[in-house]
Backbone as a ProteinNet text record, in pm:
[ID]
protein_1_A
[PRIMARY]
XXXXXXXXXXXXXXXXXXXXXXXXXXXXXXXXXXXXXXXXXXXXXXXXXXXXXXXXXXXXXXXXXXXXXXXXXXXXXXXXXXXXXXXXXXXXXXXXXXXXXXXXXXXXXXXXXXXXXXXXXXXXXXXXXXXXXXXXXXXXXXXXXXXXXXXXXXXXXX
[TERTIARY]
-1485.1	-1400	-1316.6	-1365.6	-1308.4	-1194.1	-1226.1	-1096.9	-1079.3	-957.1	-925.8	-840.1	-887.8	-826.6	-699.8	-595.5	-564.8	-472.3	-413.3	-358.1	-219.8	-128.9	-15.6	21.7	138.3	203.7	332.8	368.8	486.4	598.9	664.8	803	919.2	1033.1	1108.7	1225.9	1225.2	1320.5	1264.2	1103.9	1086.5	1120.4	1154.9	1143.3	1309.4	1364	1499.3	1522.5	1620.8	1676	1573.8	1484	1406.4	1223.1	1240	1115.5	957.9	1084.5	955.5	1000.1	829.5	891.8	973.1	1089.3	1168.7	1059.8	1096.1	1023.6	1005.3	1090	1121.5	1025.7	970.4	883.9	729.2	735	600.1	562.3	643.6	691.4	607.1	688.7	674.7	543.6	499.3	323.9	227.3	303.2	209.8	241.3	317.3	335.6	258.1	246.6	189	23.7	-18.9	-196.4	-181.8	-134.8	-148	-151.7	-67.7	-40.2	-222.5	-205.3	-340.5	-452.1	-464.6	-551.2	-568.6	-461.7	-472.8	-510.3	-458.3	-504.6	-635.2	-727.6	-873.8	-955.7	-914.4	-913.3	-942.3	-861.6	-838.3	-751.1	-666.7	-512.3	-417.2	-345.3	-229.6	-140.1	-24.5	97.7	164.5	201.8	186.6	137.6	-9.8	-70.3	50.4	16.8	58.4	247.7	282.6	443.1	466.6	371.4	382.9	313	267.7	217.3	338.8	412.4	537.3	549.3	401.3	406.8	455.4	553.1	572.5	560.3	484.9	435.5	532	656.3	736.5	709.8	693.3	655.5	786.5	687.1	804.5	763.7	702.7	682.2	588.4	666.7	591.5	579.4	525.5	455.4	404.6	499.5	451.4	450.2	330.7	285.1	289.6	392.3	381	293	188.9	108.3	167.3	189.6	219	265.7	349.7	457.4	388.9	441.7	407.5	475.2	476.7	571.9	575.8	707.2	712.8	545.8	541.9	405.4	257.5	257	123	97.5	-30.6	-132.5	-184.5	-136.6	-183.7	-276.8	-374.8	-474.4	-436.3	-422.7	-351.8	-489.6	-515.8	-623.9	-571.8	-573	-547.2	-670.3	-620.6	-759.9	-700.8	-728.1	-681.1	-756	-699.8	-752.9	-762.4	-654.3	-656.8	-601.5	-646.2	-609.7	-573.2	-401.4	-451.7	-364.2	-360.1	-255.1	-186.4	-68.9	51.6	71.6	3.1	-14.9	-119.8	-108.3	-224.5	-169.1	-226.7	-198.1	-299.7	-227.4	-258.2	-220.1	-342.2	-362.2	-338.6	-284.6	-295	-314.7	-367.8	-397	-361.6	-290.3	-228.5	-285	-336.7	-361.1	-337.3	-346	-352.1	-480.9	-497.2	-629.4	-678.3	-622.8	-719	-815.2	-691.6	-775.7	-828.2	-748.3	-815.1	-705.9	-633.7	-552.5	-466.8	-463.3	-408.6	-259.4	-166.1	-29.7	39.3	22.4	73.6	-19.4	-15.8	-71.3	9.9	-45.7	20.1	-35.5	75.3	41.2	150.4	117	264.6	203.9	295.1	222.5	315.2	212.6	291.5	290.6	429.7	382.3	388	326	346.5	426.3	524.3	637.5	631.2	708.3	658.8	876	939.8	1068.3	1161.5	1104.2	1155.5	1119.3	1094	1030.3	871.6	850.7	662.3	600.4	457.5	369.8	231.9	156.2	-1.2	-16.2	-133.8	-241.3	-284.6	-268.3	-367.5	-501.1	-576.8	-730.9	-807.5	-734.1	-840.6	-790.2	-681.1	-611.7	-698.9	-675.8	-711.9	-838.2	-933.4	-1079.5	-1112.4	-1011.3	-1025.3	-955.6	-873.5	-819.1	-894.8	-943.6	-1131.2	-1212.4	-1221.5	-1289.3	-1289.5	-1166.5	-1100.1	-1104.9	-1122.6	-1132	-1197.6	-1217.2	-1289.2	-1391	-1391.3	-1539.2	-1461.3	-1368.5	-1366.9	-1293.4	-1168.2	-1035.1	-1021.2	-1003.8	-913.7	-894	-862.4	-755.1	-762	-849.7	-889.2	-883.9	-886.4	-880.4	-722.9	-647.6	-522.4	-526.7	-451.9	-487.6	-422.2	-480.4	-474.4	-315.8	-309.3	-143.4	-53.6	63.8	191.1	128.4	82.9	105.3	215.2	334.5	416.3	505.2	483.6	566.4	685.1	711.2	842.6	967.8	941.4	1123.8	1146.7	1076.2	1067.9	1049.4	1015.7	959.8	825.4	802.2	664.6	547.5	590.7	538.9	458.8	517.7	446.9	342.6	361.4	248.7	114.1	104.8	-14.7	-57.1
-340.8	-377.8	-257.1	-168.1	-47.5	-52.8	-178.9	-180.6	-354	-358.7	-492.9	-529.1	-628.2	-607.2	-781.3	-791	-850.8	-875.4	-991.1	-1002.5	-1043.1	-997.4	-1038.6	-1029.2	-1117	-1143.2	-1123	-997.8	-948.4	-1063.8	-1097.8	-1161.4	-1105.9	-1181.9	-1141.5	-1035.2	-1090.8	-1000.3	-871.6	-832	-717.5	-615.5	-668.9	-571.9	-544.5	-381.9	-371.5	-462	-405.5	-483.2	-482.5	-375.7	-357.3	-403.2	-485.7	-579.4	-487.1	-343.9	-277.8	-299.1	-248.4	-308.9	-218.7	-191.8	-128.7	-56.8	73.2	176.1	108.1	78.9	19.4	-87.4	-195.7	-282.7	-303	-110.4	-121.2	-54.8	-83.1	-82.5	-206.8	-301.2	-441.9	-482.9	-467.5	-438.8	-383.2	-301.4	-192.2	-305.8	-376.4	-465.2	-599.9	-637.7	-752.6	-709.4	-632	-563.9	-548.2	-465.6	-452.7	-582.6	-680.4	-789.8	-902.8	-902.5	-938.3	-851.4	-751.6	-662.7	-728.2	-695.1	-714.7	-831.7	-957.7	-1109	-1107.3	-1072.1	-1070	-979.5	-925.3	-818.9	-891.9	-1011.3	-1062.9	-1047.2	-967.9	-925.1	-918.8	-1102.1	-1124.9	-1096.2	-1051.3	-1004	-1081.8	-1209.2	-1305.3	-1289.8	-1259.1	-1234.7	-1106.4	-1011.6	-896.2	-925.5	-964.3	-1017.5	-1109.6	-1162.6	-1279.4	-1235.8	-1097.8	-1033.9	-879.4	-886.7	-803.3	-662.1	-680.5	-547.8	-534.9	-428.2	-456.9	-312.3	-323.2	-218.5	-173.3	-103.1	-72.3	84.3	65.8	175.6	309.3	387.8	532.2	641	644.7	743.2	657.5	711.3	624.3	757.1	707.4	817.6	713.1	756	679.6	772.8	756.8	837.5	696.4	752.6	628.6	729.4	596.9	661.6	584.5	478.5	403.1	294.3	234.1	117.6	-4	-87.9	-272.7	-313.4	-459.6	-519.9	-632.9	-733.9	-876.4	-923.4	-1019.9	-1117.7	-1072.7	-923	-802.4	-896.4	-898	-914.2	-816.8	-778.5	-656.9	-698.3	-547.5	-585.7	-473.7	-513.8	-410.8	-367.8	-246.5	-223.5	-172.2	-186.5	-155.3	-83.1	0.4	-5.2	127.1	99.6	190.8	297.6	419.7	558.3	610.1	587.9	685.6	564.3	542.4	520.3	637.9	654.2	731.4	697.1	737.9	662.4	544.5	654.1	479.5	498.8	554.5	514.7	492.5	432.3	430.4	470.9	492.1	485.6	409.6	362.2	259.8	330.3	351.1	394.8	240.8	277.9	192.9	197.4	124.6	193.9	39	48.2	-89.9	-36.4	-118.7	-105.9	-258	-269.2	-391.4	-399	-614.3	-635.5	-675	-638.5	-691.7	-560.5	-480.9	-312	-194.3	-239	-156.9	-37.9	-2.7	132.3	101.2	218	254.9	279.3	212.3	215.8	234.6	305.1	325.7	374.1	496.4	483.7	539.2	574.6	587.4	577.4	613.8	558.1	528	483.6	447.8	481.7	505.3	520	430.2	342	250	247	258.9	295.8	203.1	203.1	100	107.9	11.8	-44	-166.1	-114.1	-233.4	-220.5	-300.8	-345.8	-209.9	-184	-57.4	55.2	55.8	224.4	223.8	390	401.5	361.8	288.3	269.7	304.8	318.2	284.6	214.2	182.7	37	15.7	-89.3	-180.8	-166.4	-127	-118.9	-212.3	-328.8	-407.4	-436.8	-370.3	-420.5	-269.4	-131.8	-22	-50.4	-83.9	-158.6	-194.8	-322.9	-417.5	-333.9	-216.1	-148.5	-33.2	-9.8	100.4	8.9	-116	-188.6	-183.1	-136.4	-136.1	12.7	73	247.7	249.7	329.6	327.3	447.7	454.2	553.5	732.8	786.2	916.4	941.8	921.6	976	890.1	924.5	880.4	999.4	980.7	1068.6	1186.1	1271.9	1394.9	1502.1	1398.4	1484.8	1440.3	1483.4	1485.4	1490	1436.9	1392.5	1499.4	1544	1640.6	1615.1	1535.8	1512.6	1450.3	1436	1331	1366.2	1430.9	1427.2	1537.2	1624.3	1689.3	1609.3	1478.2	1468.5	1353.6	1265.6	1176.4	1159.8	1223.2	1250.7	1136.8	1096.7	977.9	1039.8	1135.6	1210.3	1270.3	1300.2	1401.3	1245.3	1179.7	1045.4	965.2	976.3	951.8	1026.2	1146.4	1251.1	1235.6	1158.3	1204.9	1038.1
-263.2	-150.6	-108.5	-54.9	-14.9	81.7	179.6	307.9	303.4	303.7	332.4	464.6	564.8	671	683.4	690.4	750.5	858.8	930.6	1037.1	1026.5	1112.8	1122.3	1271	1309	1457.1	1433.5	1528.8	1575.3	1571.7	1481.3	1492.8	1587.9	1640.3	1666.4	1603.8	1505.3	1372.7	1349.6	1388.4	1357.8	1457.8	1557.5	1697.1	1695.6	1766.8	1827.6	1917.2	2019.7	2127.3	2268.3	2265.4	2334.9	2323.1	2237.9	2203.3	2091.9	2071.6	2023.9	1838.5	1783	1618	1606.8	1515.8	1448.9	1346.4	1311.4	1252.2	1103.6	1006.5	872.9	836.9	1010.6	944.5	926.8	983.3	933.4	799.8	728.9	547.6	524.5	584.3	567.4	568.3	689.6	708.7	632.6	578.3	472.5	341.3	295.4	208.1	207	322	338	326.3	349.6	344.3	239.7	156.1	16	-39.7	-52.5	-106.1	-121.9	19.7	37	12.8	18.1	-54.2	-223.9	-294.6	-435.1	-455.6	-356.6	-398.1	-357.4	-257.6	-234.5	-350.2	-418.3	-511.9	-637.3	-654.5	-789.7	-845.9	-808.2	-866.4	-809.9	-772.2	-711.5	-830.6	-717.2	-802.5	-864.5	-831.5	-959.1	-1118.9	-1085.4	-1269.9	-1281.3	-1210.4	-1323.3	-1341.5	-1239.3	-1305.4	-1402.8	-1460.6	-1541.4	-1663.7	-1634.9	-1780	-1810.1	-1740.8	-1721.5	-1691.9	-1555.7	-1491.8	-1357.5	-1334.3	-1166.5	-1127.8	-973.9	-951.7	-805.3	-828.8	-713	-699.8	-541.4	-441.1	-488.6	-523.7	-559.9	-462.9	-368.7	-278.4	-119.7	-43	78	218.9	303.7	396.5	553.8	628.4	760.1	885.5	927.6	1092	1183.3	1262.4	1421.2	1520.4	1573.4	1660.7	1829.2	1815.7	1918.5	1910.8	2002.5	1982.9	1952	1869.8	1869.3	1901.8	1998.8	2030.9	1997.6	2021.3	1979.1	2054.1	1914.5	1980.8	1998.4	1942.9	1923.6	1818.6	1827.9	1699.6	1625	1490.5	1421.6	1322.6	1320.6	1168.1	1116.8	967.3	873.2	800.5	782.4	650.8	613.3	448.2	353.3	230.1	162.3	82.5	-66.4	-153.6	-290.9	-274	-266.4	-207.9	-382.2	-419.3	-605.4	-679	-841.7	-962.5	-1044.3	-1066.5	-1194.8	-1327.2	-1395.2	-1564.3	-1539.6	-1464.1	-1451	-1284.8	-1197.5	-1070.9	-951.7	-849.6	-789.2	-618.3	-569.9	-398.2	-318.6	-221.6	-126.8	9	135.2	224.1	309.5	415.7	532.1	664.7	751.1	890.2	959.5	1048.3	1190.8	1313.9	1329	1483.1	1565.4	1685.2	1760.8	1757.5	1712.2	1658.5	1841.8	1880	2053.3	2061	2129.8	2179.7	2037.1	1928.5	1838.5	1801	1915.2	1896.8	1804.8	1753.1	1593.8	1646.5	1572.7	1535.8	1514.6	1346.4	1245.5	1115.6	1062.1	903.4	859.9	723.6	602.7	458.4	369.5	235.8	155.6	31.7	-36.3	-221.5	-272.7	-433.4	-542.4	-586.8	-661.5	-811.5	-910.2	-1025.3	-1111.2	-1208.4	-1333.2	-1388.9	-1393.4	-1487.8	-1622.5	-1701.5	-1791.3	-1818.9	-1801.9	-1811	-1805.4	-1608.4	-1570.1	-1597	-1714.9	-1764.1	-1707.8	-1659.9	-1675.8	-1766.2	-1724.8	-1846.4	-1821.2	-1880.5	-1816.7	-1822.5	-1681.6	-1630.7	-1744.9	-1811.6	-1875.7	-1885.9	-1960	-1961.8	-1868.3	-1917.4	-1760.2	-1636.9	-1674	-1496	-1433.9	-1541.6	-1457.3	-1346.5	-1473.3	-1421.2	-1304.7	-1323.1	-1195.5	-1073.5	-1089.5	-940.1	-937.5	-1026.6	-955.6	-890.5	-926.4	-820.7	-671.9	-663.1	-533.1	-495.8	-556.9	-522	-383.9	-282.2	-231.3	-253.7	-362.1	-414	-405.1	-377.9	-427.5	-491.1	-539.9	-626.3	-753.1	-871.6	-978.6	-1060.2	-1183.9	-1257.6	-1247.4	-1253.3	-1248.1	-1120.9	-1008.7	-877.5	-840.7	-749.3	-702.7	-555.6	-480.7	-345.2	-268	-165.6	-48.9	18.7	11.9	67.8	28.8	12.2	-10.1	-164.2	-243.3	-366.9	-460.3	-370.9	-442.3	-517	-577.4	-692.5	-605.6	-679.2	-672.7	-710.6	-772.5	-858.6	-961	-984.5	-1118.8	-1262.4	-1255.3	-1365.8	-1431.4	-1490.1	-1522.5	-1575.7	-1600.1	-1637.7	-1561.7	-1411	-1279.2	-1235.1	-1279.9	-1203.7	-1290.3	-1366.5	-1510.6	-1423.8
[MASK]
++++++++++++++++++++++++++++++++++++++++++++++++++++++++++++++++++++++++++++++++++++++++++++++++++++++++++++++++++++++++++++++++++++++++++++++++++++++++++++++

């Protein structure tokens, strides 16, 4: 499952005063694709919080290409670009699902926590999120961009 696409509709709350989204919620967007990504995946965030992993975003990355407005219909793809120890990254691309034109991308890198501190993925959780790879990056290669480091510590980068 290399790309996962789903849909969302422009709320009012997401837009300024001028009906366009506010920059911040296409965070939000990038959250909601992931979310659904991992549950089509097999790995709603549910299981892994209830096995006492939480995976909060320590580095994020957004290009605006063009405005959304209240009541736009967006398709979010989502799709796991890298696995590596105790992190993975998640690529995203919005566009309006009518005309197609692109939105918004990005990425975000999410690390493994086990009661706040870094940990490594789980042997079978790793597994199950190479499933989701989309076939070129894990531990050994290092990604072309947004990879100078988070400020979390040397723990994140491995």
């Amino acid at each position: 499952m290399p790309v996962h696409e789903t849909h969302v509709r422009v709320r009012y709350a997401e837009t300024d005063q001028g009906g366009v989204v506010y920059n911040a919620s296409y965070l939000v967007y990038f959250e909601v694709g992931r979310t659904e990504m991992m549950r089509a995946g097999g790995l709603p965030y549910r299981e892994l919080e209830e096995r006492g992993i939480v995976l909060p975003v320590v580095e994020s990355h957004v290009r605006y290409r063009a405005p959304a407005r209240y009541d736009d219909l967006l398709a979010i793809e989502s799709r796991v670009s890298e696995v590596r120890r105790v992190r993975m990254r998640i690529d995203t691309r919005i566009s309006d699902a009518g005309s197609g034109r692109l939105l918004a991308e990005g990425w975000v890198w999410l690390a493994c926590t086990r009661s706040g501190a870094p940990a490594a993925f789980p042997d079978d959780l790793r597994g199950r999120l190479e499933n989701l790879l989309d076939g070129k990056n894990s531990d050994s290669e290092s990604s072309a961009s947004g990879d100078a480091g988070s400020g979390i510590g040397r723990k994140l980068e491995e």
